[in-house]
C-alpha positions, 0 to 999 in steps of 0.5 A: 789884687783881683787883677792878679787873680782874674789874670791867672784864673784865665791863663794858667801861664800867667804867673809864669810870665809874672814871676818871669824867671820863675823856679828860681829859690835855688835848686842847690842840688848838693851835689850827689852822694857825698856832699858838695864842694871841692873834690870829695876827702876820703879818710887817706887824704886827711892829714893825721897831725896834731895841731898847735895851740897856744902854749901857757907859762907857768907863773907861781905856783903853776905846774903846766901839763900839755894834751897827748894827743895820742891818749886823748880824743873829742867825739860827738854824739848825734841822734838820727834816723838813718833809713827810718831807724833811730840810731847815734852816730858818733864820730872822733877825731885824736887831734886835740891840743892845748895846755892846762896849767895846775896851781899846787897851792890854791887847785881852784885858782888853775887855768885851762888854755885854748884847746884846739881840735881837728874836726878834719879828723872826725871819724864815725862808722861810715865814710859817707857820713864823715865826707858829708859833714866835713865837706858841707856841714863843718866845711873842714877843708876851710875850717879844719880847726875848731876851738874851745877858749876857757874863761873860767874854771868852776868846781875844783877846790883849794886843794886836791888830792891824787886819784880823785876826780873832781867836778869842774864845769869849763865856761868859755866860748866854742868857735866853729867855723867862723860861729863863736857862741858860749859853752861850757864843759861838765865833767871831772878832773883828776890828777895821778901820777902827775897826769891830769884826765879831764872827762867833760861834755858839752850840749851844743845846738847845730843850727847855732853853729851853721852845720844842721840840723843834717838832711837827706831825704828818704836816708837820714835826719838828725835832730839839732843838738848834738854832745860834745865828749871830750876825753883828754889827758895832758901830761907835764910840760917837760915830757914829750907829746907827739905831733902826730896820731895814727890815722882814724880807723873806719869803725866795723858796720857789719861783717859775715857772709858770702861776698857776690863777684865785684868784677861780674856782679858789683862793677856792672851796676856802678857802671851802669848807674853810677860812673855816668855821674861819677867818672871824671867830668861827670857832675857828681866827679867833684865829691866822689871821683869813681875811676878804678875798683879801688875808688869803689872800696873807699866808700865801704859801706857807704854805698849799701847805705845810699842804695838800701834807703833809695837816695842813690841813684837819685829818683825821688819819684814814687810809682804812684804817678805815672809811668817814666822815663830813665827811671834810675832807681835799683831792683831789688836784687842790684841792692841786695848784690851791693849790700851784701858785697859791702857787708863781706867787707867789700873785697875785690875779686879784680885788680884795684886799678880795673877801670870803671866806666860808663857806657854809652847806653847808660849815659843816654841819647845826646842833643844833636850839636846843631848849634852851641851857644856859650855865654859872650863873657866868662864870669867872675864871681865871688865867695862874698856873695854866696848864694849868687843869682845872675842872668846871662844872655845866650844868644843863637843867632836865628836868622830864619824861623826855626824850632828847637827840639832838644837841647842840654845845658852845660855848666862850665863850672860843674861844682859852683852851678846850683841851677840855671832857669831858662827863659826865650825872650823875644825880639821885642823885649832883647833891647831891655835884657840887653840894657840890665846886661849893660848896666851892671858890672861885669858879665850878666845881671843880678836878677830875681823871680819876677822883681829886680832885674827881671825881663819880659817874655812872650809866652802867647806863642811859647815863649817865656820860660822853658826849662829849669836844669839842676845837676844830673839831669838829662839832656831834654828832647820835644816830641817828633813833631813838636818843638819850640820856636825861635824867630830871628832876633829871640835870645835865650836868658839863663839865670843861674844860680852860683854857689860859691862856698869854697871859691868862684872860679870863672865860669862859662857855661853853654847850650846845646840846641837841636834844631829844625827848620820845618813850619809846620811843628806843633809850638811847647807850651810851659805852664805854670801851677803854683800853691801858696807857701805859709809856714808860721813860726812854731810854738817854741819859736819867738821875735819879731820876723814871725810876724807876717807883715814884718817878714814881708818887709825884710823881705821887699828891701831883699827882693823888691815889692813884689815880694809880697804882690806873689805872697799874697796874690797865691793866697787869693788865686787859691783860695786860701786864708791866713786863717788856714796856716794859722794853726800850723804851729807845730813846725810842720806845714802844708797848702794846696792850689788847684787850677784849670786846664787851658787846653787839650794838649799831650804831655811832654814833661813835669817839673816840681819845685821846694827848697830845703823845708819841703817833705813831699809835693805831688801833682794830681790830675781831676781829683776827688773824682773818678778820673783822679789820677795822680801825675808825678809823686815825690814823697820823701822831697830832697832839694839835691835832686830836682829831675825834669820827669818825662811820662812813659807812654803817651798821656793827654790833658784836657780844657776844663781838666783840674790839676791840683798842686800839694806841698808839705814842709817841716821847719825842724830841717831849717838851719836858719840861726833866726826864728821868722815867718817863712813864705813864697820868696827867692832864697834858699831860706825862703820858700816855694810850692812850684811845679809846671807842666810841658805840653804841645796842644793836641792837633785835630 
């Protein structure tokens, strides 16, 4: 391994031409404010019917009594930190059916059939809240119904008397999605009237069932149990239950107030700093479509939410790095105009149907399309593979030396398209991406970060990888005189990143590229600064992947040996021990890197990378002395939102100038069903503490 460490000691770069394909891990940027996946579901659209269960038979001495959906509920009960307060959230759904069949003669000998509810219906004081969980967490468009199936029915006695509630435990089995785990319902019984009312509640763990614990950094965090309160009344067979429920209604969040103008004083902000994101074909159009003014008023008090905690528009950034461009963040005074407008009751002083667009300045400088380069073959994917890793050659076509001064990638399929690294591969090396291109079915190659399928890259004169695009970001231009060179023969490699939960339409995405002629630009340079990821299993945590070496094992099948050549190579480079994570055993974790300038250059950009553990990471130029000066600083990490950020004003590093790299994770965001040692690797349930710097070396 010391040729590992000398190699990156000398050339800072070098992991980058290590891990080629590097950043990868996913940057799953969920996807904007209301979740990912197909078109966003606001409360109009859900379906207000009651479903079907399985019917029961009276046998014997059974009387069998059905759920009325309209005088029964199911609700959870979830506690949170929403914008750093503690708060429960609760959401209830009416759609609930099943049947329970009562033995007149032995009480203790009765059944209680499948009770089937609509979790599509659930309903909670905030729309943000309720498109969230039913689009990514309960993905209720797949999986509207969720299940209880009775086993056994505990605690009733042998006879029963009307207007006493009985306590009755339910054990059996609670489906969610596709995740059946056992439960059980506490509660009492009543008969009156010849109605039974069942009160019962349930514990469940969010991580067993695939649906938290939820994060968003900065606005809310849940913690991983949640209670199951199910209040239900079924009357005799013989009477008729509806097949319908009224519509859940939004609960009230807050009222009073004056309202400011919607059309001269709320409409001018969505314009300006949400409709380039949200009208149609923007990249968050598919969760939250933002057309009209009427499209505004369906996300009540959502967006003072997303606004007052700072999680929209999106800018992790903190001001304590330097100064940058297209800061998206709101004053004070445009978060107090939406809050108080949502907080009136969000009321429209313009026609519903008035358009929302963006204009032109707030969609910012476009790449000049001197050259698009589209992927030779569309791909099919499949939901078989969720989480999809695939290279793809982009080829321009350079006859004549060029450089190329800005580009911008287009995903085809806005909603599958989680993130894409690009990598310039030189001549020299297209024949062996072409070969994995050739060897695997269909269009492009399965790879991965530095192992299987990756390809090698010149990054001696600039090559290698060159940028790492997730949702919302903005085209990237080079600085006037600088640019990346392209001789004839190179090609472009993307690896992309598909999510295909829902579906995996076929998709073609391209690049635009600006391109100059002239010899005489300064090359861009990318380099690599990385720390070690180590994040043990926590004191309540047990099995046999907690195990380091074990974990490391897994992972080699998953990715290849280098899996553990990276993990261990990071410790040593940085000058880190086992020893130094070992005591990390409260869930939360943390490394540092620190490494050498190789160069005087200017600084073009910055890029920071965690999956969905991490809580902060920073990157700090000469620190610990009197020229310490912090460079970017993402204190609440959110894996949605991972932003190139470019400096304001010009700014200068120096050969010999130390940049460190911190991260911090906390394992209570994992949602991983499986206790293990987390470490630096490709998935999403892995790890990573990435960043790197774009430069052009200062000309004398």
């Amino acid at each position: 391994m010391r040729w590992f460490a000398n190699f990156i000691r000398r050339h800072p770069m070098g992991l980058g031409v290590v891990l080629v394909l590097a950043a990868a891990g996913a940057f799953a940027a969920r996807a904007a404010v209301l979740g990912t996946g197909p078109a966003g579901v606001s409360n109009s659209q859900v379906n207000s019917l009651v479903p079907d269960a399985p019917r029961l038979t009276a046998s014997g001495d059974e009387r069998v009594y059905r759920i009325d959906a309209s005088r029964s509920s199911v609700a959870y009960e979830v506690t949170e930190q929403l914008i750093g307060k503690d708060n429960t959230a609760k959401g209830t759904t009416k759609g609930v059916a099943g049947d329970l069949a009562l033995n007149t003669e032995d009480a203790s000998k009765s059944r209680v059939g499948e009770i089937v509810v609509n979790v599509e219906q659930l309903t909670s004081d905030q729309e943000l809240r309720d498109r969230r969980i039913r689009v990514e967490f309960l993905e209720s468009s797949r999986h509207p119904l969720a299940r209880f199936t009775t086993t056994a029915v505990d605690g009733l006695p042998s006879s029963i008397t009307d207007g006493t509630a009985y306590p009755v435990t339910l054990r059996g089995d609670l489906t969610v999605k596709t995740t059946t785990k056992p439960a059980s319902l506490t509660g009492t019984a009543t008969r009156s009237n010849d109605e039974i009312v069942l009160r019962a509640e349930s514990i469940v763990s969010l991580r067993d069932f695939g649906v938290g614990p939820i994060s968003l950094a900065g606005m809310v965090q849940t913690k991983d149990t949640a209670k199951l309160l199910f209040d239900i009344t079924a009357v005799h067979e013989s009477k008729p239950v509806p097949s319908g429920v009224a519509k859940p209604e939004q609960l009230a969040t807050s009222s009073g107030g004056p309202a400011p103008s919607f059309g001269n004083v709320v409409r001018p902000i969505l314009e300006t700093s949400c409709a380039s994101c949200h009208n149609k074909g923007g990249v968050g159009s598919h969760v939250w479509n933002l057309e009209t003014a009427a499209d505004a008023t369906a996300v009540k008090g959502g967006l003072a939410l997303v606004t007052q905690s700072g999680y929209m528009p999106p800018w992790p950034a903190s001001e304590k790095g330097l100064k940058l461009k297209h800061d998206r963040s709101l004053s004070a005074e445009q978060i107090k105009a939406i809050t108080d407008w949502s907080n009136a009751g969000s009321p429209l002083d313009v026609d519903a149907t008035t358009p929302i667009k963006a204009p032109a300045k707030a969609l910012g400088p476009q790449v000049r399309p001197d050259r698009e380069v589209t992927m030779s073959e569309a791909y099919q994917g499949s939901t078989s593979l969720t989480n999809d890793y695939r290279c793809f050659i982009f080829d321009p076509k350079i006859t004549e030396p060029t450089s190329m001064t800005g580009f911008d990638f287009r995903p085809d399929q806005v909603a599958n398209v989680h993130h894409a690294v690009g990598t310039l591969v030189p001549l020299a090396s297209v024949p062996q991406a072409k070969q994995s291109d050739a060897d695997a079915p269909g269009a492009g190659w399965p790879c991965f970060v530095g192992t299987r399928g990756s390809i090698a890259a010149d990054g001696g004169r600039g090559g290698g990888q060159f940028t790492a695009w997730a949702p919302g970001q903005n085209p990237t231009f080079f600085p006037d005189g600088t640019g990346l060179r392209l001789d004839p023969g190179d090609v472009l490699v993307f690896q992309i990143h598909y999510h295909f939960h829902h579906d995996a339409p076929l998709d073609r995405s391209s690049v635009i590229l600006q391109l100059d002629d002239r010899d005489d630009l300064a090359p861009v340079l990318v380099d690599t600064y990385l720390g070690p990821a180590e994040i043990p299993c926590a004191t309540w945590e047990s099995g046999p992947l907690c195990d380091r070496d074990a974990m490391l094992d897994d992972l080699a099948s998953d990715y290849g040996p280098s899996v553990r050549m990276i993990a261990n190579g990071l410790m040593q480079v940085c000058g880190a021990k086992l020893e130094d994570f070992a005591a990390m055993t409260d869930g939360k974790a943390s490394s540092f890197c620190e490494m050498p300038i190789a160069q005087d250059a200017n600084l073009i950009n910055m890029f920071v990378h965690e999956h969905e553990l991490g809580t902060k990471i920073r990157l700090t130029l000469n620190p610990g002395t009197p020229e310490e000066r912090i460079l970017i600083d993402v204190p609440h990490w959110d894996f949605g939102w991972q932003l190139i950020y470019e400096p304001a004003e010009p700014f200068q590093v120096k050969q010999g100038d130390t940049i460190r790299v911190d991260c911090a994770w906390d394992r209570a965001l994992s949602r991983a069903s499986e206790s293990r040692y987390i470490t630096w690797s490709e998935g999403t349930e892995d790890e990573m503490c990435y960043t790197y710097l774009t430069t052009s070396p200062i000309r004398p």
